[in-house]
C-alpha positions as CSV (number, residue, x, y, z in Angstrom):
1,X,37.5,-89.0,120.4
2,X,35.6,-91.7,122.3
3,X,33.5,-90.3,124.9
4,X,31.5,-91.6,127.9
5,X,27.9,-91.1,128.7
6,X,26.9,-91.5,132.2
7,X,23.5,-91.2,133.6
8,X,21.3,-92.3,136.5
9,X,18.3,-94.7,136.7
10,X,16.1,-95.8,139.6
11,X,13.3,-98.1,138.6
12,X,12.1,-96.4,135.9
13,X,12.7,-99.4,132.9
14,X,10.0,-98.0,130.7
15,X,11.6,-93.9,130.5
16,X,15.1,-96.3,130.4
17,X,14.3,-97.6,127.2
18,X,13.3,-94.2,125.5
19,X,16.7,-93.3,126.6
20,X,18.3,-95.9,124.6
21,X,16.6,-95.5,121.9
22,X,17.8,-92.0,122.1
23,X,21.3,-93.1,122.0
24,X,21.3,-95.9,119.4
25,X,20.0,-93.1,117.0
26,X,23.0,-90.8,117.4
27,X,25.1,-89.8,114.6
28,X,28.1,-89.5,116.4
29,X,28.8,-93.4,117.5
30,X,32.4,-93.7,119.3
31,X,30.5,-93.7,123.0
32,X,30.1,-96.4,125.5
33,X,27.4,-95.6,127.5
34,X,27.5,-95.9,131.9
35,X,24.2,-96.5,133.7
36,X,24.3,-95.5,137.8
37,X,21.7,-97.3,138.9
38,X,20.6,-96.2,142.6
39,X,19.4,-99.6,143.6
40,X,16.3,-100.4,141.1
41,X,14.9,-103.9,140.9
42,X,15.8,-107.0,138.4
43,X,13.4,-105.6,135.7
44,X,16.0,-102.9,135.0
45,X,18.8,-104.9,134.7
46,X,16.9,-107.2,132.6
47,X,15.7,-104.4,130.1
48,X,19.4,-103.1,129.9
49,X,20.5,-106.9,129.1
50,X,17.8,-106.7,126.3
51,X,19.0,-103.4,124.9
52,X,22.6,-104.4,124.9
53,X,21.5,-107.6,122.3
54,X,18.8,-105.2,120.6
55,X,21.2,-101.8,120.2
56,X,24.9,-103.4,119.9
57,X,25.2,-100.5,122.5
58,X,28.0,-100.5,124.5
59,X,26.7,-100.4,128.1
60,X,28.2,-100.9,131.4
61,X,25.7,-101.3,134.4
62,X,27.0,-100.1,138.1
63,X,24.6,-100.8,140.6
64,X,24.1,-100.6,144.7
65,X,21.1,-101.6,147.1
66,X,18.3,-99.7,147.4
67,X,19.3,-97.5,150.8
68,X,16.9,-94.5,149.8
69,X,18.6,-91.7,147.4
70,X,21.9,-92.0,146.9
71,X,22.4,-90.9,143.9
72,X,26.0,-88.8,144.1
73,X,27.8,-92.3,145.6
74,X,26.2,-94.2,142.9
75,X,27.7,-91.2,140.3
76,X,30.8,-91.7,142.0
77,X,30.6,-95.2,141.9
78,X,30.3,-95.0,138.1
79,X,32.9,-92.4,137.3
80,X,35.4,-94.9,138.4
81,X,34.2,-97.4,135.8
82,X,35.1,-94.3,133.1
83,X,37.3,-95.2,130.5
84,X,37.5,-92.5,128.2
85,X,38.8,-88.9,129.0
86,X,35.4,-87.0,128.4
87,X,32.0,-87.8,130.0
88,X,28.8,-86.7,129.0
89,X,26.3,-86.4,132.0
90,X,22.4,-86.6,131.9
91,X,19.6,-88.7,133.2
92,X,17.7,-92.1,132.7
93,X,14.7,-89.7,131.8
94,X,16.1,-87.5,129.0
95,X,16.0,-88.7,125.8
96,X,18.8,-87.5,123.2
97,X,18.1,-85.7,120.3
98,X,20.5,-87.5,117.1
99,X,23.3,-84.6,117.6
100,X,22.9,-84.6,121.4
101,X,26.3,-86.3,121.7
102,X,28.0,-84.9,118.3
103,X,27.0,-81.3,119.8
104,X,28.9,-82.1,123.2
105,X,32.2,-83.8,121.1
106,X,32.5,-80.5,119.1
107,X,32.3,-78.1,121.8
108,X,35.0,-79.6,124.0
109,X,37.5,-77.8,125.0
110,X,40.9,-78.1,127.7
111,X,40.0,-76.3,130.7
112,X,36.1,-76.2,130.0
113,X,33.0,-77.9,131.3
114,X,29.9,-77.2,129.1
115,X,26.4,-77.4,130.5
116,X,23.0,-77.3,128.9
117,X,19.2,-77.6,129.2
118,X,16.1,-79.7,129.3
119,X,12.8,-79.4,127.7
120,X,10.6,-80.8,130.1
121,X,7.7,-82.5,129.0
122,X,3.8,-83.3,130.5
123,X,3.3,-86.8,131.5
124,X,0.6,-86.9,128.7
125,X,3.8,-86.5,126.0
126,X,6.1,-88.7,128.0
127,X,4.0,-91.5,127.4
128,X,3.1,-91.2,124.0
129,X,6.5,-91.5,122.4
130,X,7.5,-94.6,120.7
131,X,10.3,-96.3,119.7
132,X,9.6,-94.7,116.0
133,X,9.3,-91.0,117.5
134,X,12.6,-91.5,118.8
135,X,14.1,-93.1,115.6
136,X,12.3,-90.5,113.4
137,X,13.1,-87.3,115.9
138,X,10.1,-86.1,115.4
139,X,9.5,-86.1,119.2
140,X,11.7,-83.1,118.9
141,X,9.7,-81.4,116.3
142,X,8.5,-78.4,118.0
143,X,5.0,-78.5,115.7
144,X,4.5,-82.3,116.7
145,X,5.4,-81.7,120.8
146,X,2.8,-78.1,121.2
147,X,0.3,-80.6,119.3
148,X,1.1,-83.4,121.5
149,X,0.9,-81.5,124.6
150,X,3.9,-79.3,125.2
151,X,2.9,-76.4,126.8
152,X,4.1,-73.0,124.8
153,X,6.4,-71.4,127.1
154,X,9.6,-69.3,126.4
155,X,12.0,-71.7,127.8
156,X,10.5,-74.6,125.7
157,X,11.3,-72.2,122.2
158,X,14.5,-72.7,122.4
159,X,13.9,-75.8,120.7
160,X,13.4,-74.0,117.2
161,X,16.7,-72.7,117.0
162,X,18.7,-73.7,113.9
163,X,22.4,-73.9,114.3
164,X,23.3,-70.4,113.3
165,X,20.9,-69.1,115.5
166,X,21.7,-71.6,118.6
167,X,25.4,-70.1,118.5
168,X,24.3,-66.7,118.6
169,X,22.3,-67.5,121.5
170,X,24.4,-69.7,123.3
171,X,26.2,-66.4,123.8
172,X,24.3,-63.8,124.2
173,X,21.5,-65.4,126.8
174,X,21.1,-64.5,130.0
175,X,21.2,-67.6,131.8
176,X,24.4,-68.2,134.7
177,X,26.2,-71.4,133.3
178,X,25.4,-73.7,136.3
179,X,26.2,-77.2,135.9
180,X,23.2,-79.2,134.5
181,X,23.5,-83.1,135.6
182,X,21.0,-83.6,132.9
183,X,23.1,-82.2,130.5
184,X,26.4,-81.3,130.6
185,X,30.1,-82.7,129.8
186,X,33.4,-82.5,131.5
187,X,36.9,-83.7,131.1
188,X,37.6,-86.7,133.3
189,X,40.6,-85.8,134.5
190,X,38.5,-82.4,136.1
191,X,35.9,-84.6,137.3
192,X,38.6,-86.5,139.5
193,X,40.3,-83.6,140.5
194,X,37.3,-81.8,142.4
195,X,37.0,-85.6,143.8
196,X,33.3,-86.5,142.3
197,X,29.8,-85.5,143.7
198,X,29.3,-84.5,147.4
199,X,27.9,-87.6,148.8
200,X,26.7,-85.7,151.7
201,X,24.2,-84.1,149.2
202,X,20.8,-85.0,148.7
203,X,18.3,-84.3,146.2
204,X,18.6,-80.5,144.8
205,X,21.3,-78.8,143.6
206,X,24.0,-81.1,144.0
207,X,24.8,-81.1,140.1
208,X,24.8,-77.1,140.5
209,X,27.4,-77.5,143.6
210,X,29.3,-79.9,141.5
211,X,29.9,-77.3,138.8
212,X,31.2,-73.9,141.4
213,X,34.0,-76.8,142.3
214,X,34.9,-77.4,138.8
215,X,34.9,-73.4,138.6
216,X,37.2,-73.3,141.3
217,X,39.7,-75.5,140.0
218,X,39.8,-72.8,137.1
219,X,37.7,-74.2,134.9
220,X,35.5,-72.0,132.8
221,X,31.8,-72.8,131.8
222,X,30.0,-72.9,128.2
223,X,26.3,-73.0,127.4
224,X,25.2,-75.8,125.0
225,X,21.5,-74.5,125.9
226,X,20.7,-74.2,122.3
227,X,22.0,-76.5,120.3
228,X,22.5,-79.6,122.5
229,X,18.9,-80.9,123.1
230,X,17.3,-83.2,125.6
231,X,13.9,-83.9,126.3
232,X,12.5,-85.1,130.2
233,X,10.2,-87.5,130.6
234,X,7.6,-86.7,133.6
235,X,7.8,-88.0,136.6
236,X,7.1,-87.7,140.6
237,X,9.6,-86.5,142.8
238,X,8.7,-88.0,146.2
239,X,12.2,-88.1,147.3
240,X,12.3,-84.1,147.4
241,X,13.0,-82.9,150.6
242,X,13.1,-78.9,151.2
243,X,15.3,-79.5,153.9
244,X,17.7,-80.5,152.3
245,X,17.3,-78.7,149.6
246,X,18.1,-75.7,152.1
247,X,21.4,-77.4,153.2
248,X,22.6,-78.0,149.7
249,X,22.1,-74.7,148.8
250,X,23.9,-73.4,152.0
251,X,26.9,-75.5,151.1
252,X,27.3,-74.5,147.8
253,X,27.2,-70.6,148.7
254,X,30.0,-71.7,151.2
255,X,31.8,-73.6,148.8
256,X,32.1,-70.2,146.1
257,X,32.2,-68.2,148.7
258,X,35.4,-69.8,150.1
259,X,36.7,-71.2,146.3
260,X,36.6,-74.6,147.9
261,X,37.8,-76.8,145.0
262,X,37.9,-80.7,146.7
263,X,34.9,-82.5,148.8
264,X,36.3,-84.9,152.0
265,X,32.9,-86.5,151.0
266,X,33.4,-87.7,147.3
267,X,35.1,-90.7,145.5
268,X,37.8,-91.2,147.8
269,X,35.5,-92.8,150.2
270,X,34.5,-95.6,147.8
271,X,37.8,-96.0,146.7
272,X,38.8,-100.2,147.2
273,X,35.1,-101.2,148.0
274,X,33.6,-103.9,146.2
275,X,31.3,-102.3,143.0
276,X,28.5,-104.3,141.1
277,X,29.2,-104.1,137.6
278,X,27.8,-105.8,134.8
């Protein structure tokens, strides 16, 4: 099955190429990869033109002006360049561990979305991984990362779990299976259905509000948590508003609480505008 795998970007070239990296050293190769790119300069466009002639990757750019953070009409924008029945979300700062993609492919089921998580690392890691870190995966050696400045927390051990083990805990942990927009996968037939993102929504929580629509529609949810690893690259997060963070939150409560399955705000309202793809 050929799969999509759709991400953001916003001037952030240097993290962007990590990323590819990431995903020229997959096992599983039948992917084209989409990059929404919420209005970053000409230097990101011309590192993606690099990668594509570097990588043989197969990578479609969808881009808009810079209006401030847009980044659910720019997701839109991009899941309507989707080819492929089955998209692969995460970020333009997550790096994929080899099986990242195989991982997703072999969970997927009819009438499933599966969602993961993120090891996020210190800005001091985040820029000490190379090209050859990537290639090697030992930037997701758990040994190399503590040494290298991962702090030793519970939620970061998760990274040691073999594959027996990840299955056992992919179902028995605790943790409600909200979407992840970092790291999860849907059909795209159920990613049209509930209409796209909620371009209303700002920054926080609009992957999460995402997912109770999907849930609505019927769909049941499956933790990758374990076994489908990503690592974040640092970064600041001026754009984070708590404001809006408080309204995102109050429309996803109303959204479960009401089983609201459709947004009036999603794709349809880019539907026949002009998109920049390249």
């Amino acid at each position: 099955m050929k799969v999509t795998i759709l991400f953001t970007t916003y001037n952030s070239p240097i993290w962007l190429e990590k990323v590819l990296w990431g995903y020229n050293a997959q096992c599983y190769k039948n992917f084209d990869i989409i990059i929404a790119d919420d209005g970053s300069a000409d230097e990101t466009r011309t590192l993606i033109d690099r990668m594509r002639k570097e990588t043989g990757l197969e990578i479609t750019h969808v881009w808009h002006e810079d209006h401030g953070f847009q980044k659910c009409e720019i997701l839109n924008k991009a899941i309507l360049q989707v080819k492929t029945e089955y998209i692969i979300f995460s970020d333009g700062d997550c790096i994929p561990r080899n099986d990242f993609v195989a991982e997703h492919v072999k969970y997927a089921q009819p009438d499933r979305f599966l969602t993961g998580s993120v090891i996020r690392l210190p800005m001091v890691t985040s820029e000490l991984i190379t090209k050859e870190d990537i290639e090697s995966g030992i930037c997701f050696d758990w040994d190399w990362l503590v040494k290298n400045g991962l702090p030793v927390t519970r939620k970061n051990v998760k990274l040691r779990a073999k594959k027996y083990a990840a299955t056992v805990l992919n179902h028995l942990t605790p943790a409600r299976t909200n979407f992840t927009g970092c790291n999860a996968s849907a059909w795209t037939k159920d990613v049209i259905a509930v209409n796209g993102f909620d371009q209303r929504m700002s920054h926080g929580g609009l992957d999460r509000e995402f997912g109770v629509r999907l849930k609505n529609l019927g769909l049941k949810a499956k933790h990758v948590r374990y076994n489908a690893h990503i690592i974040h690259l640092d970064h600041a997060r001026g754009y984070s508003d708590p404001e809006n963070i408080r309204k995102n939150k109050e429309l996803r409560i109303y959204n479960a609480k009401n089983k609201v399955v459709t947004t009036e705000f999603g794709i349809n309202l880019i539907k026949g505008q002009e998109i920049k793809v390249t």
